[in-house]
Structure formats: structure tokens, C-alpha cells
mmCIF file of the protein (N, C-alpha, C, O) and its ligand, coordinates in Angstrom:
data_MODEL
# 
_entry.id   MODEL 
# 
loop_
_entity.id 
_entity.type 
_entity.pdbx_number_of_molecules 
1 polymer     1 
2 non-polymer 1 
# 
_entity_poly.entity_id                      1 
_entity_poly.type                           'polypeptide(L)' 
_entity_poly.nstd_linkage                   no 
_entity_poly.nstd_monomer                   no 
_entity_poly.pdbx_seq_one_letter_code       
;(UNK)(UNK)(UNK)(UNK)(UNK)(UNK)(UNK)(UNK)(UNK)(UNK)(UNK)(UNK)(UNK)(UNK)(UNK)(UNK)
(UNK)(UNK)(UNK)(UNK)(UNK)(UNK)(UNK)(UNK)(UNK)(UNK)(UNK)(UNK)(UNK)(UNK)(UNK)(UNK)
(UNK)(UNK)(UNK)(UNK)(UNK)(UNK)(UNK)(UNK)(UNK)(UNK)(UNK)(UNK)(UNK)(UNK)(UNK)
;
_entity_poly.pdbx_seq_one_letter_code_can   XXXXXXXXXXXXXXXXXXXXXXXXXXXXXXXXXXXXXXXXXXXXXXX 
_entity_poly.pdbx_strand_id                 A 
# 
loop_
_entity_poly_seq.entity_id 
_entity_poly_seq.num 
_entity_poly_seq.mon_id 
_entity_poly_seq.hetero 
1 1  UNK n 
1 2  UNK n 
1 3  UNK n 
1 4  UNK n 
1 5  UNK n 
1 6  UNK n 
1 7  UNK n 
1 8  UNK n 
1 9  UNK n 
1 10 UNK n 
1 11 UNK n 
1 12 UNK n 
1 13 UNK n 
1 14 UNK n 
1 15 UNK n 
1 16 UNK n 
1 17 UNK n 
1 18 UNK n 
1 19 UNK n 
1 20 UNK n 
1 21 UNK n 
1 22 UNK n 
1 23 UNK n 
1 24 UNK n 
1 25 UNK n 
1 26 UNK n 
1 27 UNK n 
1 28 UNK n 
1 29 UNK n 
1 30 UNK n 
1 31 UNK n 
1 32 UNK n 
1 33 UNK n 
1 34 UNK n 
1 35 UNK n 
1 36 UNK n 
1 37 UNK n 
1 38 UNK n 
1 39 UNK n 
1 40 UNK n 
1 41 UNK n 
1 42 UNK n 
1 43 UNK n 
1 44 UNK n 
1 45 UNK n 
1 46 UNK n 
1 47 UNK n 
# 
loop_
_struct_asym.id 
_struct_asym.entity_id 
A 1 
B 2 
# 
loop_
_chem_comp.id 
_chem_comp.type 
_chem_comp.mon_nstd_flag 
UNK 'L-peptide linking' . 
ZN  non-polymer         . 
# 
_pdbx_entity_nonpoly.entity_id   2 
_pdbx_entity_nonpoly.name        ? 
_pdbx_entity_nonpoly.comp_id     ZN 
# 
_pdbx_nonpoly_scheme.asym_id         B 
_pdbx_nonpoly_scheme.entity_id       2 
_pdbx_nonpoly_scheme.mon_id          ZN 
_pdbx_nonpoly_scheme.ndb_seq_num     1 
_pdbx_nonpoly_scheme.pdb_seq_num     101 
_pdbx_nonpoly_scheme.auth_seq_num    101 
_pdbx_nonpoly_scheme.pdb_mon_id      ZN 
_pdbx_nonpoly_scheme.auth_mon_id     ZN 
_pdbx_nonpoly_scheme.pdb_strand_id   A 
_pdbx_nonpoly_scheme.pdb_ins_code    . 
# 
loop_
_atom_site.group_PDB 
_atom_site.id 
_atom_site.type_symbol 
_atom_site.label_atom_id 
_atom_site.label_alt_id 
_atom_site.label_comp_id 
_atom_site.label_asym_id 
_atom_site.label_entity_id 
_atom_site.label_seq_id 
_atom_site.pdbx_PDB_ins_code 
_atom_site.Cartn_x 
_atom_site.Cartn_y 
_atom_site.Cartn_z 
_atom_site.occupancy 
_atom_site.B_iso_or_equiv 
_atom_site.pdbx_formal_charge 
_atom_site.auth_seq_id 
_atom_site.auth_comp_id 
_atom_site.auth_asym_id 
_atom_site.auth_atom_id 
_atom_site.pdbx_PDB_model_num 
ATOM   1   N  N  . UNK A 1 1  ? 94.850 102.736 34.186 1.00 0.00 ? 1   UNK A N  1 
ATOM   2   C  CA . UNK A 1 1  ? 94.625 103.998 34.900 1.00 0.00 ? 1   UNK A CA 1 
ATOM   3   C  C  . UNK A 1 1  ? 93.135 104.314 34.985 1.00 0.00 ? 1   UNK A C  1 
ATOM   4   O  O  . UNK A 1 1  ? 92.327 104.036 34.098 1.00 0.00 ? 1   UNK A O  1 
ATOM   5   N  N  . UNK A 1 2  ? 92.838 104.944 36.180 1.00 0.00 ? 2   UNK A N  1 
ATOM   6   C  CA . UNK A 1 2  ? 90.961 104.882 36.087 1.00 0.00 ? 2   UNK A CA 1 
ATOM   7   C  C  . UNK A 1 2  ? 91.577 106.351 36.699 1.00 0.00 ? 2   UNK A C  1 
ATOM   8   O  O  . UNK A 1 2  ? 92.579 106.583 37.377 1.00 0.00 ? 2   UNK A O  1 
ATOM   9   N  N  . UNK A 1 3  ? 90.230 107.468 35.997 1.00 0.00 ? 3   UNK A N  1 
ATOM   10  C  CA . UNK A 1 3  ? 89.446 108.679 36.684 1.00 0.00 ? 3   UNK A CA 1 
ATOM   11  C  C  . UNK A 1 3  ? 88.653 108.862 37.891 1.00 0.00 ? 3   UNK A C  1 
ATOM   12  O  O  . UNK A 1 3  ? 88.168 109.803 38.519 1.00 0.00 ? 3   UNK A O  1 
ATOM   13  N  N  . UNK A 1 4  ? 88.712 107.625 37.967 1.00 0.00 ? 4   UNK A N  1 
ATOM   14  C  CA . UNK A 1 4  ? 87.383 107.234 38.817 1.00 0.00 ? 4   UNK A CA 1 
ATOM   15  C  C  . UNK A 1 4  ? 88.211 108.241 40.138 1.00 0.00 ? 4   UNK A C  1 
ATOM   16  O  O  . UNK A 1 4  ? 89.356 108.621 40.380 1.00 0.00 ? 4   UNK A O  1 
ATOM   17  N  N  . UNK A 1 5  ? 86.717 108.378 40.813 1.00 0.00 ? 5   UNK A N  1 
ATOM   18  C  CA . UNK A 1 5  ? 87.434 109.559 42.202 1.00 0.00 ? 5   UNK A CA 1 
ATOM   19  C  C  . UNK A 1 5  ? 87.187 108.130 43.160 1.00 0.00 ? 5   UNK A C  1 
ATOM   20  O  O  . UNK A 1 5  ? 86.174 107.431 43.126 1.00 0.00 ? 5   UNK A O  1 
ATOM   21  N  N  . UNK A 1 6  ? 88.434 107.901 44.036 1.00 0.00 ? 6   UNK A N  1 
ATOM   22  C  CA . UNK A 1 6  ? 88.114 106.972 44.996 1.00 0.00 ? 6   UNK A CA 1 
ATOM   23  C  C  . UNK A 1 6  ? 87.896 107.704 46.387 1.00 0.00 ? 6   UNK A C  1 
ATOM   24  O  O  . UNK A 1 6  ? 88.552 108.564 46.976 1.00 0.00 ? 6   UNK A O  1 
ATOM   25  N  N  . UNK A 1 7  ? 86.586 106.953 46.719 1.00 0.00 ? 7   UNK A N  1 
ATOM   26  C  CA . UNK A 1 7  ? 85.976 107.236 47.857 1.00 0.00 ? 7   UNK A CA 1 
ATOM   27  C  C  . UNK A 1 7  ? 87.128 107.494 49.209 1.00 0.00 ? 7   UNK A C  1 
ATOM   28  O  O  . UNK A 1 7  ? 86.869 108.346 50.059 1.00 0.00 ? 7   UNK A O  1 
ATOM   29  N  N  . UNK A 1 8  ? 88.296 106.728 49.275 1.00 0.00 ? 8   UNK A N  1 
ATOM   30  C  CA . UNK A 1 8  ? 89.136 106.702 50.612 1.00 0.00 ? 8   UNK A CA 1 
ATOM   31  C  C  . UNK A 1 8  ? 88.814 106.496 51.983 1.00 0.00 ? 8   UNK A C  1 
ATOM   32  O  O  . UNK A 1 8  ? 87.627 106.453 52.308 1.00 0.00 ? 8   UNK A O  1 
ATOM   33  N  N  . UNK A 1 9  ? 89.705 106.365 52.818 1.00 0.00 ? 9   UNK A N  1 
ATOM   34  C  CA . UNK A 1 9  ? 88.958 105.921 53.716 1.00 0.00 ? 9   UNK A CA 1 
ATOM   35  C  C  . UNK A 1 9  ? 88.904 106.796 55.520 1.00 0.00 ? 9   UNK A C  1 
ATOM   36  O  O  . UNK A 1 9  ? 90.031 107.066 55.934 1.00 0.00 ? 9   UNK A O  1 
ATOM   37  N  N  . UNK A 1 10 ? 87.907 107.131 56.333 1.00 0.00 ? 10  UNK A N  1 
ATOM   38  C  CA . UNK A 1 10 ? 88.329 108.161 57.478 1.00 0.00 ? 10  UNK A CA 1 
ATOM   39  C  C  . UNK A 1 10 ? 89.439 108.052 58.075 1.00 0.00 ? 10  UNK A C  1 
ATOM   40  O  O  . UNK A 1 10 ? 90.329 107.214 57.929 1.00 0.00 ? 10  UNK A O  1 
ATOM   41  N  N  . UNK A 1 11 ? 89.376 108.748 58.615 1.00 0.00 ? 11  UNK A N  1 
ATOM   42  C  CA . UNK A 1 11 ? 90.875 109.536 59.076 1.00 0.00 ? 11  UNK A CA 1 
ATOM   43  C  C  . UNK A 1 11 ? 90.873 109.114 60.330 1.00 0.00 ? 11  UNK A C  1 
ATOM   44  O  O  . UNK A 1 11 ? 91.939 108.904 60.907 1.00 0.00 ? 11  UNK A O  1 
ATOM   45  N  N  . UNK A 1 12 ? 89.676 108.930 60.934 1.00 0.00 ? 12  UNK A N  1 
ATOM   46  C  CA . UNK A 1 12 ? 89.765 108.677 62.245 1.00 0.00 ? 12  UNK A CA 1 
ATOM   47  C  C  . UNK A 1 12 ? 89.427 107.218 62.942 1.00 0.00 ? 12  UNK A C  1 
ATOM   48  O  O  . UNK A 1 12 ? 89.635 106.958 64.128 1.00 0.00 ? 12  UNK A O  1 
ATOM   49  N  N  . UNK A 1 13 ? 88.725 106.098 61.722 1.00 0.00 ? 13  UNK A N  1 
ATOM   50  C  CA . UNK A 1 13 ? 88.170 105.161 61.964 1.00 0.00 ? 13  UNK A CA 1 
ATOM   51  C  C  . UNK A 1 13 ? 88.746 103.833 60.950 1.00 0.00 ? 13  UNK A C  1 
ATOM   52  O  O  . UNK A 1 13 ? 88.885 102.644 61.235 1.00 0.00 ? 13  UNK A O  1 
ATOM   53  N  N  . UNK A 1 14 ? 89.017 104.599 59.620 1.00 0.00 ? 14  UNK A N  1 
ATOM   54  C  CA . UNK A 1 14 ? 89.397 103.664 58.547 1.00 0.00 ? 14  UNK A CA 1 
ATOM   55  C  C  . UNK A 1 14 ? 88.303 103.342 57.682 1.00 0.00 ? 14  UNK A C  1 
ATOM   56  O  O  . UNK A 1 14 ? 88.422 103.170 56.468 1.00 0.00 ? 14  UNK A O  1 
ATOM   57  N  N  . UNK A 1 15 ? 87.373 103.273 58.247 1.00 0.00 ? 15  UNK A N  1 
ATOM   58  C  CA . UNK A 1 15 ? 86.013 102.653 57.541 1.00 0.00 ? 15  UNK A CA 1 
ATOM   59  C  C  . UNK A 1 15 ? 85.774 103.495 56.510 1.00 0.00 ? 15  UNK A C  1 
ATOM   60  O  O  . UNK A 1 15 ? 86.303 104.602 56.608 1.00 0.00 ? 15  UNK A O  1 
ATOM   61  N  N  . UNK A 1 16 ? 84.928 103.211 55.260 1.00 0.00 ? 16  UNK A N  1 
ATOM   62  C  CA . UNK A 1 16 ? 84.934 104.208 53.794 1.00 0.00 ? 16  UNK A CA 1 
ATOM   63  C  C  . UNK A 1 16 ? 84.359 105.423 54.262 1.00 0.00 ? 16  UNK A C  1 
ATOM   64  O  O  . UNK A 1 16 ? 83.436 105.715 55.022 1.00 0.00 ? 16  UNK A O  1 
ATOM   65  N  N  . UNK A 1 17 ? 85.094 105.969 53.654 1.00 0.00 ? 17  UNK A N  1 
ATOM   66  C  CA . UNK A 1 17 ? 84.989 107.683 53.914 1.00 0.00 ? 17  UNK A CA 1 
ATOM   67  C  C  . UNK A 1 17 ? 83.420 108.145 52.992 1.00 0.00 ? 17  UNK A C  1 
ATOM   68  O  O  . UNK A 1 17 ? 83.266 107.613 51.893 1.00 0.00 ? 17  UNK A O  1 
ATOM   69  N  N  . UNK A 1 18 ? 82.566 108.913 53.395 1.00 0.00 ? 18  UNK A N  1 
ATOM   70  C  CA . UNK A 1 18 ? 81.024 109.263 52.952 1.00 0.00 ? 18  UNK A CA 1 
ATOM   71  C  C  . UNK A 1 18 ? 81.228 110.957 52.895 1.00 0.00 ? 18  UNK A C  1 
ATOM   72  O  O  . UNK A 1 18 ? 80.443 111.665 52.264 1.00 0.00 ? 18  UNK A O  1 
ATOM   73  N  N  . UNK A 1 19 ? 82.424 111.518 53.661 1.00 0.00 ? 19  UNK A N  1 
ATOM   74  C  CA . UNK A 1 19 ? 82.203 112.689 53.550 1.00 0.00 ? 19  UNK A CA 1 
ATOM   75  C  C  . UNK A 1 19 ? 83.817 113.204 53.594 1.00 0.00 ? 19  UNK A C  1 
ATOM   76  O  O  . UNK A 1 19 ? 84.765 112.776 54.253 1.00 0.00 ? 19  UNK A O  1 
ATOM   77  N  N  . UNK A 1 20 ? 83.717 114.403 52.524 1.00 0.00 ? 20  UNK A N  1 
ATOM   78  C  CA . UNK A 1 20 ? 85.152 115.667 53.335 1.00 0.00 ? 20  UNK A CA 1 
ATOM   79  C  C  . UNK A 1 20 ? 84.860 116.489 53.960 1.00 0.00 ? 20  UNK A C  1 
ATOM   80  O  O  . UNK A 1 20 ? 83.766 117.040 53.839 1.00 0.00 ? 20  UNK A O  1 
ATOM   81  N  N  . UNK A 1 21 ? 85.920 116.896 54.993 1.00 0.00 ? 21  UNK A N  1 
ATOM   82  C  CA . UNK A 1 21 ? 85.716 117.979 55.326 1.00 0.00 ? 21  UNK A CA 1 
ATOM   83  C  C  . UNK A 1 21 ? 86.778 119.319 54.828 1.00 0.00 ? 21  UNK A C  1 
ATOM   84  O  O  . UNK A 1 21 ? 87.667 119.111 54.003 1.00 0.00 ? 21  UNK A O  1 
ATOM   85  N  N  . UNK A 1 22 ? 86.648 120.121 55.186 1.00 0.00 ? 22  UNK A N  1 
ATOM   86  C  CA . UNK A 1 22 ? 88.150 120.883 55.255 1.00 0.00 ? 22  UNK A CA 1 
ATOM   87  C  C  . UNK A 1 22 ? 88.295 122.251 55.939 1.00 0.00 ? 22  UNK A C  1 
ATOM   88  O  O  . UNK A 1 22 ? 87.414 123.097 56.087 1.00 0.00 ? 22  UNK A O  1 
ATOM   89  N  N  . UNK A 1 23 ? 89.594 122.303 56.332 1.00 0.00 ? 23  UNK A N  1 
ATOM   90  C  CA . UNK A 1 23 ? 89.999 123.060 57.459 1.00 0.00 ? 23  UNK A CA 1 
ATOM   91  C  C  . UNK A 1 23 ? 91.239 123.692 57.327 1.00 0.00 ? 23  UNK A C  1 
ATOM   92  O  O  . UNK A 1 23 ? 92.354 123.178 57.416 1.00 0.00 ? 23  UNK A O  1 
ATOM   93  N  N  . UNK A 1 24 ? 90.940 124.859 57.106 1.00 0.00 ? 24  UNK A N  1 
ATOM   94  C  CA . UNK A 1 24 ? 91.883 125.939 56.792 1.00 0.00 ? 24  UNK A CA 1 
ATOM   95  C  C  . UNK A 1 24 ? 93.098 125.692 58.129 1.00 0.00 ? 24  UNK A C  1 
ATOM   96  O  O  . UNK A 1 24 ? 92.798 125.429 59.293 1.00 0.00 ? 24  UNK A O  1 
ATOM   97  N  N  . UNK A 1 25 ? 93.961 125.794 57.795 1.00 0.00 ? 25  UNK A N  1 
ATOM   98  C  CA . UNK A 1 25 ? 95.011 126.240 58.780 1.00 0.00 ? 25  UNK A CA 1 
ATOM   99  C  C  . UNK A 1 25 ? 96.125 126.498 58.590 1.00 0.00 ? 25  UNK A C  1 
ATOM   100 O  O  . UNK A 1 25 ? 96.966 125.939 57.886 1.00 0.00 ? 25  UNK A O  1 
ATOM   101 N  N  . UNK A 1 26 ? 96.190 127.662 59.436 1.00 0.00 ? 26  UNK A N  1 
ATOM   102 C  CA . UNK A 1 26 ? 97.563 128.519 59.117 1.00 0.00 ? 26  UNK A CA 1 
ATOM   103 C  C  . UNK A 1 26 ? 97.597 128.771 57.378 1.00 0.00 ? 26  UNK A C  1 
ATOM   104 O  O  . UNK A 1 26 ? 98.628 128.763 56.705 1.00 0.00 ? 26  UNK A O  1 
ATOM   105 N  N  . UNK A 1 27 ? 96.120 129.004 56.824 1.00 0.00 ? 27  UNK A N  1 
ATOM   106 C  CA . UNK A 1 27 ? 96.360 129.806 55.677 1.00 0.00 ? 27  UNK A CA 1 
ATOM   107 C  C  . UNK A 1 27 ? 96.487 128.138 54.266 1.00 0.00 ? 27  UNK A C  1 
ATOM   108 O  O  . UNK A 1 27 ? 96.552 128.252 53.042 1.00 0.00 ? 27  UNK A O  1 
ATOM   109 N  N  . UNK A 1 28 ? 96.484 127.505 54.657 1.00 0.00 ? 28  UNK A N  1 
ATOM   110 C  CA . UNK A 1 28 ? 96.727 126.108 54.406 1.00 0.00 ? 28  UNK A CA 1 
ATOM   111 C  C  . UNK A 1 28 ? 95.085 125.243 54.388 1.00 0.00 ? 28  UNK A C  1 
ATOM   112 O  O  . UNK A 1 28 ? 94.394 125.093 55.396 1.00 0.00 ? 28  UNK A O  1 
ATOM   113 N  N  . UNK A 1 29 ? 94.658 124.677 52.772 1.00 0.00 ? 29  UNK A N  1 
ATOM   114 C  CA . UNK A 1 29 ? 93.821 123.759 53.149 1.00 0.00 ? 29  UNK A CA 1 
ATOM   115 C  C  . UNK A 1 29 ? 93.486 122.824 53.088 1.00 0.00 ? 29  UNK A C  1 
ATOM   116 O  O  . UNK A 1 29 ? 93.230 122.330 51.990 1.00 0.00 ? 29  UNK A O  1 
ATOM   117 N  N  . UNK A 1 30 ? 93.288 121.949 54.574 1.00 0.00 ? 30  UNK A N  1 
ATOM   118 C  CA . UNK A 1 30 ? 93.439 120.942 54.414 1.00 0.00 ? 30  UNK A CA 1 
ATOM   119 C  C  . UNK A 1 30 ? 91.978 119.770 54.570 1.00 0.00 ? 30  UNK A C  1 
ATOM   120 O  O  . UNK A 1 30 ? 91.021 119.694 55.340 1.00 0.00 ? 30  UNK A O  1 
ATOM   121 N  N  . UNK A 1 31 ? 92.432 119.039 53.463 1.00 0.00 ? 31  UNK A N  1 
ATOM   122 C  CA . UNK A 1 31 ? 90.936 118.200 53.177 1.00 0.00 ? 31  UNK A CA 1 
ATOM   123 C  C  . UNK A 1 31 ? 91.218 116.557 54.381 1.00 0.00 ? 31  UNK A C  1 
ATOM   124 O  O  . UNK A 1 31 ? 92.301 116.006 54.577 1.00 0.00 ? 31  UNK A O  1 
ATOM   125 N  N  . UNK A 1 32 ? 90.173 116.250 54.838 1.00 0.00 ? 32  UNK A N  1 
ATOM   126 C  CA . UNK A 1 32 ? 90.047 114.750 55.624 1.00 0.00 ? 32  UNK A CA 1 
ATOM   127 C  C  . UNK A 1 32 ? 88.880 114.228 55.415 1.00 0.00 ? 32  UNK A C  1 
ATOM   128 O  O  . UNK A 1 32 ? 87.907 114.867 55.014 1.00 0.00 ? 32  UNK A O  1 
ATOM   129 N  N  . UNK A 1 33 ? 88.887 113.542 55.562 1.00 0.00 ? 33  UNK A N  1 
ATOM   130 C  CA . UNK A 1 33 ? 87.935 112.131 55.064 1.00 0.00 ? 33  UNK A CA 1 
ATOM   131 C  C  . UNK A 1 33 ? 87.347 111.540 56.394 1.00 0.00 ? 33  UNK A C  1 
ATOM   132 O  O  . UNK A 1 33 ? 88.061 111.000 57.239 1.00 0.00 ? 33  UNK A O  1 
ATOM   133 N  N  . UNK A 1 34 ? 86.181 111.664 56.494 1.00 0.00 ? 34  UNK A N  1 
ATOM   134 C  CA . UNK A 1 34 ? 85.017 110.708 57.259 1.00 0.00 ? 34  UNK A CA 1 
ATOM   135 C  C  . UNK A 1 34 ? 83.960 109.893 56.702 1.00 0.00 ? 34  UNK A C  1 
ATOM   136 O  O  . UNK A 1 34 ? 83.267 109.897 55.685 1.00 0.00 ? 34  UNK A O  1 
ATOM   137 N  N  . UNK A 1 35 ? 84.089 109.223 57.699 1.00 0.00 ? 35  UNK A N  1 
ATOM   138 C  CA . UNK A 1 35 ? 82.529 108.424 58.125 1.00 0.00 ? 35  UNK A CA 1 
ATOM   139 C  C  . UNK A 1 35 ? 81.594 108.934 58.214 1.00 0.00 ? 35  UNK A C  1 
ATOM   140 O  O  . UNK A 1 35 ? 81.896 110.126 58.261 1.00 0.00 ? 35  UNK A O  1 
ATOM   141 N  N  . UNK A 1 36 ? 80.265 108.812 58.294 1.00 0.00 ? 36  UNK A N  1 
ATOM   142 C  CA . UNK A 1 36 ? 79.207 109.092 59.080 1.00 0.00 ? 36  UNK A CA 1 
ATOM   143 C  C  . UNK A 1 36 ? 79.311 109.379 60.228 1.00 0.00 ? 36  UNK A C  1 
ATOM   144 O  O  . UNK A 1 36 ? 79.043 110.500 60.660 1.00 0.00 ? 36  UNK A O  1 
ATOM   145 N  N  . UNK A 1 37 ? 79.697 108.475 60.887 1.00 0.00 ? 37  UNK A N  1 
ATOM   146 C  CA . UNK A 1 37 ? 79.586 107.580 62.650 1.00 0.00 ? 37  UNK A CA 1 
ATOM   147 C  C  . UNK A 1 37 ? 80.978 108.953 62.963 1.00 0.00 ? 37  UNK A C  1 
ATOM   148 O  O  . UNK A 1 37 ? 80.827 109.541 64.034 1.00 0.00 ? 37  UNK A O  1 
ATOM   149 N  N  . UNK A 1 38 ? 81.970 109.321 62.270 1.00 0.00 ? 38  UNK A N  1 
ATOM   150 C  CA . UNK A 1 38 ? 83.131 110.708 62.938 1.00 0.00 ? 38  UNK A CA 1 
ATOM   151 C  C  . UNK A 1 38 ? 82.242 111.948 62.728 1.00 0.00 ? 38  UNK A C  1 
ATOM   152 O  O  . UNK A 1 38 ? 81.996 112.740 63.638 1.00 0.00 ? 38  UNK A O  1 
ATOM   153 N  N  . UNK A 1 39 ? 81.863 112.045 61.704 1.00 0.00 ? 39  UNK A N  1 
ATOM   154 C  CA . UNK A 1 39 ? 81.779 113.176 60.884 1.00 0.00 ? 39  UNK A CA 1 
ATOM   155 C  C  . UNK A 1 39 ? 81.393 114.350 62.013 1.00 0.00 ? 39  UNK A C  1 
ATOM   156 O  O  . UNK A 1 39 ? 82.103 115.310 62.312 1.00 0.00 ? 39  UNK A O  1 
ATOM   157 N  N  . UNK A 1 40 ? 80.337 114.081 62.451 1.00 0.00 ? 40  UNK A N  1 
ATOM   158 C  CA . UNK A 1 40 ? 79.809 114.921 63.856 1.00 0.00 ? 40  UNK A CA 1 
ATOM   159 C  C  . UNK A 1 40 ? 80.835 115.108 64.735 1.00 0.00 ? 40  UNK A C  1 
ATOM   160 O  O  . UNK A 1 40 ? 80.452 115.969 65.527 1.00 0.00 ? 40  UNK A O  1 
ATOM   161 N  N  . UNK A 1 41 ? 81.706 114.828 64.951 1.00 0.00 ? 41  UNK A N  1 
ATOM   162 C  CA . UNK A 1 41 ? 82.662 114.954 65.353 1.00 0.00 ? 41  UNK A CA 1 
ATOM   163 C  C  . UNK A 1 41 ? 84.126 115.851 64.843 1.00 0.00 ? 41  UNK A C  1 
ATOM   164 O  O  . UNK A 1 41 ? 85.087 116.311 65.459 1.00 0.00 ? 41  UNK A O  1 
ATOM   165 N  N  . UNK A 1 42 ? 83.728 115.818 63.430 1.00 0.00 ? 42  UNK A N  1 
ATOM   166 C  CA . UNK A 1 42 ? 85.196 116.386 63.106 1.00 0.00 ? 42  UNK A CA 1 
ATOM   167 C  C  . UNK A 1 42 ? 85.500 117.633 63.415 1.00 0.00 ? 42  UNK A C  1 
ATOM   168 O  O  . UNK A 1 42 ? 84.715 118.581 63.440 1.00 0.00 ? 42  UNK A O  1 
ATOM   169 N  N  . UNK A 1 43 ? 86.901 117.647 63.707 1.00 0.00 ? 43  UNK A N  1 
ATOM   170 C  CA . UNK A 1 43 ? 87.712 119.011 63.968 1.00 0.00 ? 43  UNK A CA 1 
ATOM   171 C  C  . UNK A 1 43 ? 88.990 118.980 64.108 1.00 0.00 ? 43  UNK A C  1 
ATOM   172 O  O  . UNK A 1 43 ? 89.779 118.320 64.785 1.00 0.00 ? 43  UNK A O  1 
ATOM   173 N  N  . UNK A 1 44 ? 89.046 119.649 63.497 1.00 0.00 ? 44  UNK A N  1 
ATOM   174 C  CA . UNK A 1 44 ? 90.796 120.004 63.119 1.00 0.00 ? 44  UNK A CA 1 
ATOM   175 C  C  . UNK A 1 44 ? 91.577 119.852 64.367 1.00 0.00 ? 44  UNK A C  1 
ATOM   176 O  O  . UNK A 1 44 ? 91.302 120.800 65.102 1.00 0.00 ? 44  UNK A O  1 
ATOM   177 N  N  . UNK A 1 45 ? 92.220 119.254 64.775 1.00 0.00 ? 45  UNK A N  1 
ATOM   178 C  CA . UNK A 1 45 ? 93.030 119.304 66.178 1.00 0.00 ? 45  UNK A CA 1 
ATOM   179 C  C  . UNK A 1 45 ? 94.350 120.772 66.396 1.00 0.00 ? 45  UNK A C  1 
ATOM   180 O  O  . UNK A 1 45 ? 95.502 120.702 66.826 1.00 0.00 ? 45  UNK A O  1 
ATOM   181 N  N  . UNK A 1 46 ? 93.986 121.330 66.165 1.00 0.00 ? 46  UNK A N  1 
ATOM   182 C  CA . UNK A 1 46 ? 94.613 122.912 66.224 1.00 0.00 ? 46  UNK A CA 1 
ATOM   183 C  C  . UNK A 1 46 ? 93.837 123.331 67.046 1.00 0.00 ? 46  UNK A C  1 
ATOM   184 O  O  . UNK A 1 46 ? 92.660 123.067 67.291 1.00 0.00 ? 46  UNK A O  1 
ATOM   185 N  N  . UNK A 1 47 ? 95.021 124.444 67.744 1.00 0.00 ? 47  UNK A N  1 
ATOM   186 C  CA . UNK A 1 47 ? 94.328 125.336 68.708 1.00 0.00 ? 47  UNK A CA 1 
ATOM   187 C  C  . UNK A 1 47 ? 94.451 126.503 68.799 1.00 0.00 ? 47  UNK A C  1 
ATOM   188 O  O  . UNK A 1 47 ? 93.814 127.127 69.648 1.00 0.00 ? 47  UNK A O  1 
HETATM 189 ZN ZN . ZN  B 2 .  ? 85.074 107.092 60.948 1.00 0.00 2 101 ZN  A ZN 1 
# 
């Protein structure tokens, strides 16, 4: 068993995740995982 926090991988690309984000919704929060190369990009797909 390891502590270790694993990095994971984006949400949108697969490639190792460098950043979270997170995004409340509907009262709910929810964490995702990027890249660099998404990150500028991220957003919750809710409208
Ligand atoms: Zn990515």
C-alpha cells in the first residue's frame, strides 16, 4: 500500500495530469485533472 498521492491522468487528453481543477455544480464538488496543453481550456460542461 503506498500514501503516495498519484498524479492521474487528464480528463480530456490522458496524458499526466499537472493540475486540478474544480467545479462546483449543482452544490456538488467536483475535482478533474489536466494537462498543461487542456488546462486553459478547462470548463465544466454545464450550462
Ligand atoms: Zn490534456
Amino acid at each position: 500500500m503506498s500514501t503516495k498521492k498519484e498524479p492521474g491522468y487528464c480528463v480530456e487528453c490522458s496524458a499526466v495530469a499537472t493540475s486540478e481543477a474544480l467545479f462546483k455544480v449543482s452544490g456538488v464538488i467536483m475535482l478533474r485533472k489536466y494537462c498543461n496543453k487542456c488546462l486553459p481550456d478547462a470548463e465544466y460542461d454545464a450550462r
